[in-house]
N, C-alpha and C positions, 0 to 999 in steps of 0.2 A: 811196751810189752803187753802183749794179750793176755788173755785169762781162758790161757786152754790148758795144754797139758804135756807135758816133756816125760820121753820113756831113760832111763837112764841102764844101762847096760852095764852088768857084772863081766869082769875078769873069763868067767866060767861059764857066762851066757845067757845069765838068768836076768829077765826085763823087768822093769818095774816102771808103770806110766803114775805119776804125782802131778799134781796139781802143781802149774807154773809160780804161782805164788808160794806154797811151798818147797817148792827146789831151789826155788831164790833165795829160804835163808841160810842158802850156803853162796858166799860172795864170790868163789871162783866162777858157780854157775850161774849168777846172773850177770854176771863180767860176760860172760859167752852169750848169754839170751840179748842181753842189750847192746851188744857191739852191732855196727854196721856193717864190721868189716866183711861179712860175705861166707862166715865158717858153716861148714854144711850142719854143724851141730841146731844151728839159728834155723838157718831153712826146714831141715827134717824135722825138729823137734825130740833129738834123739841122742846123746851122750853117752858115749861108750866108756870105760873106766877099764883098762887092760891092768891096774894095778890093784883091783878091790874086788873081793872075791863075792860073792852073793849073798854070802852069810851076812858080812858085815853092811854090805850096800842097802839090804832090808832093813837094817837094825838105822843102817844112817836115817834112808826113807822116814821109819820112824819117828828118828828124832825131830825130823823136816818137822812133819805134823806136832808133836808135843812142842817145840819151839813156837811154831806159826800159834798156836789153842793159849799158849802161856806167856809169852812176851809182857802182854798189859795187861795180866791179871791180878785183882788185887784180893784174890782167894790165894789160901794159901795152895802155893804149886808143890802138886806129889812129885816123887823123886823118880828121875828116870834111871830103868835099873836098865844094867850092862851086865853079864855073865862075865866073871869073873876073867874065863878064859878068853875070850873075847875085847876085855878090855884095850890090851896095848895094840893091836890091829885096827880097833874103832880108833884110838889116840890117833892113832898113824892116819886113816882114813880121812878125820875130820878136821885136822891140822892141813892135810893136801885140801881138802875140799872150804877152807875158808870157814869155817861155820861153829 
């Protein structure tokens, strides 16, 4: 796996390019990045999501990053806030997306 960059695509069409290393810690999508098998997602660098809408796909992005910055730290870690309303569709989101 390289160290470039995958765009992940909302439901509603909104793109988002993260850093390979952070989209990987969601384990559906480096299940996709590291397979051999040939899926155009691996070749393009590009993940579409017909099930998650843009609101939530940013807020996942997000978390990509505060996940990847906090994993080994041994500061204490600020709390990632979720908008109330938003909550059970990120549930939903990051449950489907491994992470």
């Amino acid at each position: 796996m390289g160290h470039g960059y995958v765009t992940l695509v909302s439901a509603d069409g909104f793109e988002f390019v993260v850093d390979e290393e952070a989209a990987c810690v969601s384990k559906m999508i480096k299940s996709m990045m590291q397979s051999s098998g040939g899926f155009s997602e691996r070749r393009d660098n590009k993940i579409t999501f017909p099930e998650i809408s843009g609101k939530i796909l940013e807020k996942v992005c997000q978390y990509f990053y505060y996940k990847l910055q906090y994993t080994d730290s041994r500061d204490s870690v600020p709390e990632f806030k979720v908008p109330p309303e938003l909550a059970l569709e990120l549930l939903m989101a990051s449950n489907y997306l491994d992470c």
